[in-house]
C-alpha positions in Angstrom: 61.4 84.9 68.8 58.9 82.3 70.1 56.8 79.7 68.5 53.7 78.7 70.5 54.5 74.8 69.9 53.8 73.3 73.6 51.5 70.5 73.5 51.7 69.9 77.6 49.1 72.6 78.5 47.5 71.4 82.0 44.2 72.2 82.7 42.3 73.0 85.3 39.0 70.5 86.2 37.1 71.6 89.2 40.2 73.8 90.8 42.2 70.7 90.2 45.2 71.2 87.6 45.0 68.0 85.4 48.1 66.8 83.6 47.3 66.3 79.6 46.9 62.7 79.6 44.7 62.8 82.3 42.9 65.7 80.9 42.8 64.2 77.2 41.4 60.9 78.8 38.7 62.3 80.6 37.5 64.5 77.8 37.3 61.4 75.6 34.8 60.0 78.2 32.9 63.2 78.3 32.6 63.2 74.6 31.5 59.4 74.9 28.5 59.7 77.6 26.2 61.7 79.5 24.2 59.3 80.8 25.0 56.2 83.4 28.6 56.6 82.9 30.1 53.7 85.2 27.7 51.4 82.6 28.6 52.5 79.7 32.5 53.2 80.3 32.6 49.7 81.8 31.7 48.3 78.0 34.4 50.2 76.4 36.9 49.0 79.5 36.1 45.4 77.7 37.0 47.0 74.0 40.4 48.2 75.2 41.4 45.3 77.1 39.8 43.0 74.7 42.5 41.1 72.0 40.0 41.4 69.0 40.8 45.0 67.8 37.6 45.6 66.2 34.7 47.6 68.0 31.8 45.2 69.1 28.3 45.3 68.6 26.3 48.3 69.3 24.7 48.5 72.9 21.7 49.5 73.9 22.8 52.7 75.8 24.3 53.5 72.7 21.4 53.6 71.0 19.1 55.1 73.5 21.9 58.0 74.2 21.7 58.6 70.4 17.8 58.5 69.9 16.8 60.6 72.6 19.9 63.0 72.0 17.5 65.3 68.8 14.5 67.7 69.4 11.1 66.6 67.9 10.6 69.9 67.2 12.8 70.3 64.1 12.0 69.5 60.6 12.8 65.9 59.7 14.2 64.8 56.4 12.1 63.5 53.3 11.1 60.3 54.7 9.2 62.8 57.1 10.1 61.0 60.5 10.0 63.3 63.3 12.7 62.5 65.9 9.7 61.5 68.3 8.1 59.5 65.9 11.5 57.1 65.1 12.3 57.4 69.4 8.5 55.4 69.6 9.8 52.7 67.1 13.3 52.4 68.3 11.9 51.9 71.7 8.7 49.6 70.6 11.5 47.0 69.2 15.3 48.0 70.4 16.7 45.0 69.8 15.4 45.3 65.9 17.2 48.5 65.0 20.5 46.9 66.9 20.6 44.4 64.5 19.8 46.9 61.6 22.9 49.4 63.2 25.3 46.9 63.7 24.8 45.5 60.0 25.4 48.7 58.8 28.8 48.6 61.0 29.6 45.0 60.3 29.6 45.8 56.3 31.1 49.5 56.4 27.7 50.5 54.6 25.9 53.8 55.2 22.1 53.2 53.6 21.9 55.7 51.2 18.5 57.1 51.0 18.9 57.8 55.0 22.2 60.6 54.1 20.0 62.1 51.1 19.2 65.5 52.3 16.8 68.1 51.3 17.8 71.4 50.9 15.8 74.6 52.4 17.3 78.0 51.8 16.2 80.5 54.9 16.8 84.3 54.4 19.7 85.8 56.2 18.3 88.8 58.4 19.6 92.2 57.8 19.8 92.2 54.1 18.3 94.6 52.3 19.0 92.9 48.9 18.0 88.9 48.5 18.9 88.5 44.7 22.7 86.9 45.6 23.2 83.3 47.1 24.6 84.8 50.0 21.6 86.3 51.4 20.5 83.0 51.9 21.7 80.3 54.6 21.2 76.7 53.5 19.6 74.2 55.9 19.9 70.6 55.3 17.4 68.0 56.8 18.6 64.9 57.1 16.4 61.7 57.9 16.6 61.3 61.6 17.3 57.2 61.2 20.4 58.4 59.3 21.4 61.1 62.0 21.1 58.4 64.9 23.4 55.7 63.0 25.7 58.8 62.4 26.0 59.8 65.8 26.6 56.4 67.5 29.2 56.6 64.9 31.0 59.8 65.6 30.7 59.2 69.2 33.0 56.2 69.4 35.3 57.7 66.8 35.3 60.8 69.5 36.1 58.8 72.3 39.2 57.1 70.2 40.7 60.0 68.8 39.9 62.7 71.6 42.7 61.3 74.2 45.0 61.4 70.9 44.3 65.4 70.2 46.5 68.1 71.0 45.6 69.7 74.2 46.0 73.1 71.8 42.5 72.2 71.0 39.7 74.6 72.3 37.3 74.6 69.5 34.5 71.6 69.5 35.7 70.4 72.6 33.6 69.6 76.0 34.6 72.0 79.2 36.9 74.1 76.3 35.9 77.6 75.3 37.5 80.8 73.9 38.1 82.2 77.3 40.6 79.1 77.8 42.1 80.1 74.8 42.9 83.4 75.6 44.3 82.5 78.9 46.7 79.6 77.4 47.9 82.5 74.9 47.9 85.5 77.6 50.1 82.6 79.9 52.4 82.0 76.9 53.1 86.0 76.3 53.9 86.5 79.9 56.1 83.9 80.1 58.3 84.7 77.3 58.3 88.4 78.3 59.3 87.6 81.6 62.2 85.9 80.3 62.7 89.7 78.1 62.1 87.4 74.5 60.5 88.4 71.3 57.1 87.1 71.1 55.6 87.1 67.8 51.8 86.1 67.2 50.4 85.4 63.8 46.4 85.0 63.3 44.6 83.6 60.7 41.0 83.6 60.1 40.1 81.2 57.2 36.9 81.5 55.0 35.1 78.4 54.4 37.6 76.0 56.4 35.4 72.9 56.2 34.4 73.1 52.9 38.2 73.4 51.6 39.8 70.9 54.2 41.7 68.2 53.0 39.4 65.1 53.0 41.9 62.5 51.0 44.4 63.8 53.8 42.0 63.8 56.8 41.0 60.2 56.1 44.7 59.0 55.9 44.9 60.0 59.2 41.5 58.3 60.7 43.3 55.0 59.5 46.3 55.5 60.6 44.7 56.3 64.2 41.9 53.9 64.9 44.3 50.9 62.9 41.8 47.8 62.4 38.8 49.1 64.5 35.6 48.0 62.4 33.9 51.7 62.4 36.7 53.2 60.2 36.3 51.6 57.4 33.3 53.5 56.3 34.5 57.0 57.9 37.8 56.3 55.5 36.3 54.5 52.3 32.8 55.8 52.6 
């Protein structure tokens, strides 16, 4: 019998096969910026090379990557700032909302009324009944302020831990998808029964995964990875 336990999958970039530590380091950039790359990648050559262990101050790139990054369109929170309306602002005085972002780093505090969301429950099509709970999908609208300090947030903790992540990962990650998945296993099953091995597969589908991971666990484990770096102590303690 066979356990699929091989974290040194290589990859293929552009018809190049990529070792995994190349591959995980590039997708950690990928994750990190779409825009002006050498410029931004430059900065964070100067946080991993720097002695002080905590992430500096936002940059401007950072914010504009993050402020132009959600659709007008879509409903905002209950502050009722539209995405367009907070890019004019943000834009108007840059340097202002720096200041405002990097406090918020500086003192591991998330401003509450900007993670308050409002609730709207939409009706699930197909249903012929609409009397049970799950008929209905819940939407949350968040204040778009609060989603742009979020995302400058969660896109430095992606560009730490991605190079750290097993290259087993397929799901929520950039130039990843099922067919890649399905290749990786298909290549694993033909090698072992080549070799005339046992090759035993076991597939689990788990209702409701997010809302019944194991946070306490999860943020043991974001301390543990990005040490003394200043953005983890409200992603741990928060």
């Amino acid at each position: 019998m066979s356990i699929y336990n091989d974290d040194n999958i290589e990859t293929v970039r552009d018809s190049v096969v990529e070792n995994p530590e190349t591959s995980n380091r590039r997708r950690g950039q990928e994750l990190y910026v779409r825009v002006k790359p050498d410029e931004v990648l430059a900065e964070l050559a100067d946080i991993e090379t720097s002695s002080d262990s905590s992430d500096p101050f936002f940059t401007s790139m950072e914010l504009k990557l993050a402020s132009r990054s959600f659709n007008p369109k879509k409903a905002p929170g209950a502050d009722g700032f539209t995405a367009d309306i907070c890019l004019h602002a943000i834009e108007h005085d840059p340097d202002l909302f720096l200041c405002l972002l990097y406090k918020c780093l500086e003192l591991h505090h998330f401003p509450t009324p900007r993670e308050e969301a409002t609730v709207v429950f939409l009706r699930k099509p197909g249903k012929t009944i609409y009397t049970t709970p799950r008929s209905y999908r819940p939407i949350s609208l968040l204040p778009v302020l609060g989603k742009i300090l979020e995302k400058m947030l969660v896109t430095r903790l992606k560009y730490h831990l991605a190079p750290r992540l097993s290259t087993r990962q397929f799901g929520l990650m950039p130039q990843r998808s099922t067919e890649d998945a399905l290749y990786a296993l298909v290549e694993k099953i033909k090698y072992h029964l080549n070799r005339k091995e046992i090759t035993t597969m076991i597939s689990l589908d788990i209702e409701g995964a997010f809302d019944s991971a194991w946070w306490p666990k999860i943020k043991v484990r974001l301390v543990e990875e990005l040490g003394t770096l200043s953005l983890q102590s409200k992603e741990v303690s928060g």
